[in-house]
N, C-alpha and C positions, 0 to 999 in steps of 0.2 A: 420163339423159333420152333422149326415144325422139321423131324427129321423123318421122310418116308423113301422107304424102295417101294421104286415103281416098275411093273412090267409092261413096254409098250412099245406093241407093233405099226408100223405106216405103210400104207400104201397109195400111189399117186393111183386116181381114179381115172381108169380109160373109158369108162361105159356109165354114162350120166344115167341110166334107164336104168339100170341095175341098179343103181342107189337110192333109185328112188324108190323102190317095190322096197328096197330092203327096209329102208325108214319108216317105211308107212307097218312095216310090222312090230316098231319098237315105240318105247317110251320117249317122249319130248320131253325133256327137261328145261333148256332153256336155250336165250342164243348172245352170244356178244362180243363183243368188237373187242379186241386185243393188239395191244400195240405194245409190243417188246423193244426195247435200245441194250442191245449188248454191248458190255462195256470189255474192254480190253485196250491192246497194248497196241503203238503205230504197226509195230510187224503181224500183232495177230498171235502172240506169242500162249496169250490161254487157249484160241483155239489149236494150236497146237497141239500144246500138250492131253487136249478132253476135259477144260475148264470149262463152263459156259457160265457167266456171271451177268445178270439182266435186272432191269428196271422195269417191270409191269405194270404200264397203263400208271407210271407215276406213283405208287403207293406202294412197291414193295421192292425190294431187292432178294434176287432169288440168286440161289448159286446150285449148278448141278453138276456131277462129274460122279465116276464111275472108279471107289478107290483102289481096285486093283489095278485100273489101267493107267492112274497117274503116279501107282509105286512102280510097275514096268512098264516104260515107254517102247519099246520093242514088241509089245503082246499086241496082238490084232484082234479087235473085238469088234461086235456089231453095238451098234449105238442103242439097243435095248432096254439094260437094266444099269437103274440111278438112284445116289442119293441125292435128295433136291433140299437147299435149307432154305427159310424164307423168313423176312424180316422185314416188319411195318417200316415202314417211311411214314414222317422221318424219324430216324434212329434212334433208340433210349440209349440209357447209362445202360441197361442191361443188358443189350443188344453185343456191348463193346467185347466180353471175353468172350463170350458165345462165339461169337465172329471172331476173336481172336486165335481159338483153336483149331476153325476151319483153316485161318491162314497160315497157320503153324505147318499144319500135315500139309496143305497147298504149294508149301515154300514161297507164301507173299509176305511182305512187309506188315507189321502188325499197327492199329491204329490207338492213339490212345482215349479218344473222343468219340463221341455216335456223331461223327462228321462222314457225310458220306468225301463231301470233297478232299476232306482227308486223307480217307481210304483209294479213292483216286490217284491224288499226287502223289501219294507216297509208293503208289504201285505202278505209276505212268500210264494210268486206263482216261483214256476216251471215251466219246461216243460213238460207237465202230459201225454196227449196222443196225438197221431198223427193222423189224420183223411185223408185217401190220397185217392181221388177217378179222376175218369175219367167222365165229366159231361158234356152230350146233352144237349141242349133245343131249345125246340119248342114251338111254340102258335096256339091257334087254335083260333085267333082272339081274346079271350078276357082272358084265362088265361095262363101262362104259363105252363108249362109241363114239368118238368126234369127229364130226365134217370140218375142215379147214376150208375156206377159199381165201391163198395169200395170195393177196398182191404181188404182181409179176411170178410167181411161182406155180400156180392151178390148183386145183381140188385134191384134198387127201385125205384120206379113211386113217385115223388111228382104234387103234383097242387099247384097251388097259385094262391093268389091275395092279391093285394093290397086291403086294406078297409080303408074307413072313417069312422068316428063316426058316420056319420046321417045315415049308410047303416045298413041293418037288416041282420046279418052273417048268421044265419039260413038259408035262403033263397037264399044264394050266397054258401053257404056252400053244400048245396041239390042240386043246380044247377053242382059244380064242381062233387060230386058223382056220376051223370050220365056220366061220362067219364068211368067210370070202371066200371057202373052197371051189373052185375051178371056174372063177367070176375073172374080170377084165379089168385087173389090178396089175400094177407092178411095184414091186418090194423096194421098198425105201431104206435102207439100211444107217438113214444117218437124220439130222433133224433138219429142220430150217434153215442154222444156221449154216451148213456144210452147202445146203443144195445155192445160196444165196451167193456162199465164193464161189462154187461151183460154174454159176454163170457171169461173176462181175469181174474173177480172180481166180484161172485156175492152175496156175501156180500154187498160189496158197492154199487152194484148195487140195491139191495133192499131198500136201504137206499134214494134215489134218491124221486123226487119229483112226475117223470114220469117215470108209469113201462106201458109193453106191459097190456093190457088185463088181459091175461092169468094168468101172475103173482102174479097182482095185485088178482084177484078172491080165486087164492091160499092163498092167505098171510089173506084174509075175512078167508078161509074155516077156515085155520090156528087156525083165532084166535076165531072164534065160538067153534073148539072141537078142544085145546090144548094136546089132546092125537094123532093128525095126525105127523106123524114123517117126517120132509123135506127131498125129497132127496138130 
């Protein structure tokens, strides 16, 4: 099991030329096809809450979520900064309490086997959406840099980094925004899976922890003067 906080920015890419001058000044690392199945509940109930629990490309079960924002559900955060745990497919014996104390602090049903279908039943998860993208990535020496092109979704720039607690994110976080300063980007504020209800469910997607911006400003405007009508 692998426990890291990540810091990471997205943006949806509006200017294909820009990205490409920008790429040709960085590190190729590698490229590959990624095909995530989010597992949850018929209503959608982790993503509510800022669970994201996924099965990668068949070989791992990864679980992310942000623990302050699933001790208060009322707190409004940007879908930024994560713990992400991750665990070989298929499952060992040792896999089982590791993963049990995720679901502890989670408030999921605990399993007693490295069955995943166990983990399943017992918590009423599905196979909810599919996330299949084609993913670059480069460095520019100190962060990494990923091209996404998802299916039905478009093209998006992330940044990342890894951080420690004694690091000041601000400051790492300002440093990575000069990568895209005043380029033909728009700020993504939430992951794949958010923008995926966004367009198949967006109901349930308002209901979500992390909405874009925009949304998020409407649903204020919303509820300041109850006489605005949604489209």
């Amino acid at each position: 099991m692998k426990k890291v906080k990540e810091l990471e920015l997205k943006f949806q890419v509006l200017d294909k030329n820009w990205l490409e001058k920008l790429l040709k000044n960085l590190k190729f690392l590698k490229k590959v096809r990624t095909k995530d199945i989010y597992l949850d509940t018929e209503d959608a109930e982790l993503y509510k809450r800022g669970i994201f629990m996924r099965i990668r490309d068949g070989s791992k079960l990864q679980i992310k979520f942000n623990p302050s924002d699933v001790i208060d559900q009322n707190k409004i955060s940007e879908h930024d900064v994560c713990l992400e745990y991750s665990f070989d497919l298929p499952l060992s014996e040792k896999d089982v309490d590791k993963l049990n104390d995720v679901f502890e602090f989670l408030n999921l049903k605990q399993i007693s086997t490295p069955s995943l279908d166990e983990l399943k039943n017992k918590n009423n998860l599905i196979d909810s959406i599919i996330i299949d993208k084609e993913r670059k990535i480069f460095t520019d020496g100190k962060f990494s840099i990923v091209v996404d092109d998802v299916k039905e979704l478009g093209t998006f720039i992330e940044i990342e980094a890894k951080v420690s607690e004694e690091e000041d994110i601000d400051i790492i976080k300002n440093e990575m925004l000069r990568i895209i300063d005043g380029q033909k980007v728009k700020k993504i504020t939430t992951g794949y899976n958010e923008l995926w209800w966004r367009k198949r469910n967006f109901e349930i997607y308002l209901q979500g922890r992390y909405l874009l911006e925009e949304d998020y400003k409407k649903l204020q405007d919303e509820a300041r003067n109850p006489n605005i009508t949604r489209l």
